[in-house]
C-alpha positions as CSV (number, residue, x, y, z in Angstrom):
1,X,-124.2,45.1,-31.5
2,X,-123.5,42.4,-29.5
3,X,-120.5,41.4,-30.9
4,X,-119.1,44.7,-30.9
5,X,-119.7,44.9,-26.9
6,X,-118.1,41.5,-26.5
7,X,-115.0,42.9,-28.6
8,X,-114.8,46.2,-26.9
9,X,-114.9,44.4,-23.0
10,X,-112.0,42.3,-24.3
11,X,-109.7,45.0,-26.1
12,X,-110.4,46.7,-22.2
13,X,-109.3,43.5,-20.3
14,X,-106.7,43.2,-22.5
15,X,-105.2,46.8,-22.2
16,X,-106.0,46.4,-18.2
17,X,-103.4,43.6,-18.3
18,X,-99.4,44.0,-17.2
19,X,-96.6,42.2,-18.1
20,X,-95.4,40.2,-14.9
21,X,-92.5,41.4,-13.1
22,X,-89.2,40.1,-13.7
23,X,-87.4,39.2,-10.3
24,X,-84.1,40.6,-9.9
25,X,-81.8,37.8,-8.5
26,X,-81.0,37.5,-4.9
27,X,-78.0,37.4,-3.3
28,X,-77.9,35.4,0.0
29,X,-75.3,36.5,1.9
30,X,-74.1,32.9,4.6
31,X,-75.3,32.8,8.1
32,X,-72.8,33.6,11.1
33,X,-74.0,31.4,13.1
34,X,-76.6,28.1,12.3
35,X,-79.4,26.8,14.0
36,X,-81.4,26.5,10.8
37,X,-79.2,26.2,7.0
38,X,-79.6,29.1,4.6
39,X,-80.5,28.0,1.6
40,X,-79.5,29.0,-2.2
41,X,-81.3,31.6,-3.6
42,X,-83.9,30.7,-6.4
43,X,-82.7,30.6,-10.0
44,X,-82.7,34.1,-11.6
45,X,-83.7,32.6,-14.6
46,X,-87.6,33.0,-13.7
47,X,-90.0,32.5,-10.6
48,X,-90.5,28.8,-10.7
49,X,-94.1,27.3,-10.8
50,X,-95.5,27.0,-7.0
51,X,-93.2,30.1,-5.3
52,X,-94.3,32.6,-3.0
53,X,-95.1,35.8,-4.8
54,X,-95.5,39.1,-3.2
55,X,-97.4,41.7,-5.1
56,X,-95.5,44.8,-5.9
57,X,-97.4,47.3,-4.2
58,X,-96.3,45.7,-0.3
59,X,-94.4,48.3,1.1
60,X,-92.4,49.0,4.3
61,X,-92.9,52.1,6.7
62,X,-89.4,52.4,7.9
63,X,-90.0,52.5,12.2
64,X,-90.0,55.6,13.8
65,X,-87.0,56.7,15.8
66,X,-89.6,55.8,19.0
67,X,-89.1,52.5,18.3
68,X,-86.8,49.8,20.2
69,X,-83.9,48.4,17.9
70,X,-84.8,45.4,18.9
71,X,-88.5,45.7,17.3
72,X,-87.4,47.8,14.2
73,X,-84.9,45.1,13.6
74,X,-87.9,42.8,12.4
75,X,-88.7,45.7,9.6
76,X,-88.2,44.8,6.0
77,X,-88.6,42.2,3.1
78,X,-87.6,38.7,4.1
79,X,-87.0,35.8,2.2
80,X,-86.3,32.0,3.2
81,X,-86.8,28.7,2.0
82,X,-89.0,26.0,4.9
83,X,-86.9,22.6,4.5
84,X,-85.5,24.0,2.0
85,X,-87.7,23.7,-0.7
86,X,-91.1,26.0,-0.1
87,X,-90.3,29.6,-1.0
88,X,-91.8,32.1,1.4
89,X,-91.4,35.7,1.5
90,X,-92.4,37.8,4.5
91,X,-92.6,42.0,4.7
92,X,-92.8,43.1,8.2
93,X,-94.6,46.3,6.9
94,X,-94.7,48.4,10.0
95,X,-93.3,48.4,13.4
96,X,-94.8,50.3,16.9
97,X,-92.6,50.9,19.8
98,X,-95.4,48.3,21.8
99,X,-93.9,45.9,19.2
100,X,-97.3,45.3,17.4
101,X,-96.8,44.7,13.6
102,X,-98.3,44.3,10.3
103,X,-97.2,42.3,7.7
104,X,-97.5,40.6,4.3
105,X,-97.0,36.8,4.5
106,X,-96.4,34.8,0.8
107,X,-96.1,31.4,0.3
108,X,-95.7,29.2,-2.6
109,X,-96.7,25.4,-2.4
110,X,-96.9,24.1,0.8
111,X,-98.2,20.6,1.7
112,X,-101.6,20.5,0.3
113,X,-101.8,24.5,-0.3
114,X,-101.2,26.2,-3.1
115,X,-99.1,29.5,-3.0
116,X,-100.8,32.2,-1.7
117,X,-100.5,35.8,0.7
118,X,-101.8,37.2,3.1
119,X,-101.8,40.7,5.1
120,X,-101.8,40.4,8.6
121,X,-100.8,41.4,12.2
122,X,-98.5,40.2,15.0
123,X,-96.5,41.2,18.1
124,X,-92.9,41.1,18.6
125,X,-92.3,39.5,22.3
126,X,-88.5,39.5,23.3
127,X,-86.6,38.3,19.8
128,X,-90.0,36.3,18.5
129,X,-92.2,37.6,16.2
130,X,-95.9,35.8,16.1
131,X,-98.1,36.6,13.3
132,X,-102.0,36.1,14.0
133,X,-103.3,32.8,12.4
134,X,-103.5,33.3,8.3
135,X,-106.8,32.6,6.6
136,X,-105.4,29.3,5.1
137,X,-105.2,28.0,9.1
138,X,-101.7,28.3,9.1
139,X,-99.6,29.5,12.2
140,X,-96.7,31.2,11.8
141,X,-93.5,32.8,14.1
142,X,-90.3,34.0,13.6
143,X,-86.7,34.5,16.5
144,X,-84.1,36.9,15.5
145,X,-81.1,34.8,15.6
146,X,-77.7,36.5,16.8
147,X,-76.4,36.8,13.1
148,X,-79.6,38.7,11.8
149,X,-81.5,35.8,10.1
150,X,-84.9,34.8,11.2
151,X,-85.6,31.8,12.3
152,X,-89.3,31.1,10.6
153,X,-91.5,28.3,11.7
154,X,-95.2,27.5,10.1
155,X,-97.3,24.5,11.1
156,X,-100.4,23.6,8.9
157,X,-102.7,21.3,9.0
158,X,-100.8,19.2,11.8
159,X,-97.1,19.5,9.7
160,X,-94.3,21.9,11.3
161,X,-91.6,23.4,8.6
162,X,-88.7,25.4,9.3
163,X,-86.4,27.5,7.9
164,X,-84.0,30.4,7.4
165,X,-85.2,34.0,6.1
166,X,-83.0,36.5,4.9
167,X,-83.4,40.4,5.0
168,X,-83.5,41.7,1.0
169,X,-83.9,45.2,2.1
């Protein structure tokens, strides 16, 4: 009887499990104009071991006409690269005409931390986006630059990275 339990809980685990999505590739489109370097997009081939993962059911509330351009701007799936090598993904997830957000936050290896996400809150204050501090201590703010990239910086743990995000939609 045992034994039959123990099979039965696995055939259920087993049926509970999905295949992992495959990501689509991403085209970066280059920035206008530079104060941090776009970087390529990852290979299309796969998800490499240590990127940021977002889980498919982070969605964006498109802003309401009530909302300021220059808050519903920040809306959207972002994606960027900090020094150009940590992957990071960002889903500004809804927008209020005070400029108060909520968001997603991924992040794949970073220093000392493995990837990881996190849901969240911020407010938009002129063309910066600051997100609350994320449970792994980290903080984290993004400027609109003039040719629609972000500018995203995160310090952690006494280290400041930076880099370019891209909208993806």
């Amino acid at each position: 009887m045992y034994n039959a339990m123990l099979g039965f809980a696995a055939l259920v685990l087993a049926a509970c499990q999905s295949a992992p999505e495959t990501p689509q590739p991403v085209t970066l489109e280059p920035a206008l104009e530079s104060g941090i370097p776009l970087q390529p997009p990852l290979a299309a081939a796969g998800v490499p071991s240590g990127s940021a993962i977002m889980h498919q059911s982070v969605a964006v509330t498109p802003p309401g006409k009530g909302v300021p351009t220059k808050y519903a701007d920040f809306s959207g799936l972002w994606a960027g690269r900090l020094e150009g090598m940590y992957d990071a993904k960002l889903a500004v997830q809804t927008v209020s005409s005070n400029g108060k957000v909520t968001v997603t936050y991924a992040w794949g290896n970073l220093g000392d931390n493995y990837p990881g996400e996190a849901a969240g809150a911020g407010r938009i204050v002129g063309r910066t986006l600051k997100l609350e501090r994320l449970p792994n201590g980290a903080d984290v703010s993004f400027v609109m630059r003039p040719d629609g990239a972000l500018a995203g910086t995160v310090t952690l743990a006494g280290q400041t990275y930076t880099g370019a995000f891209l909208k993806l939609r």
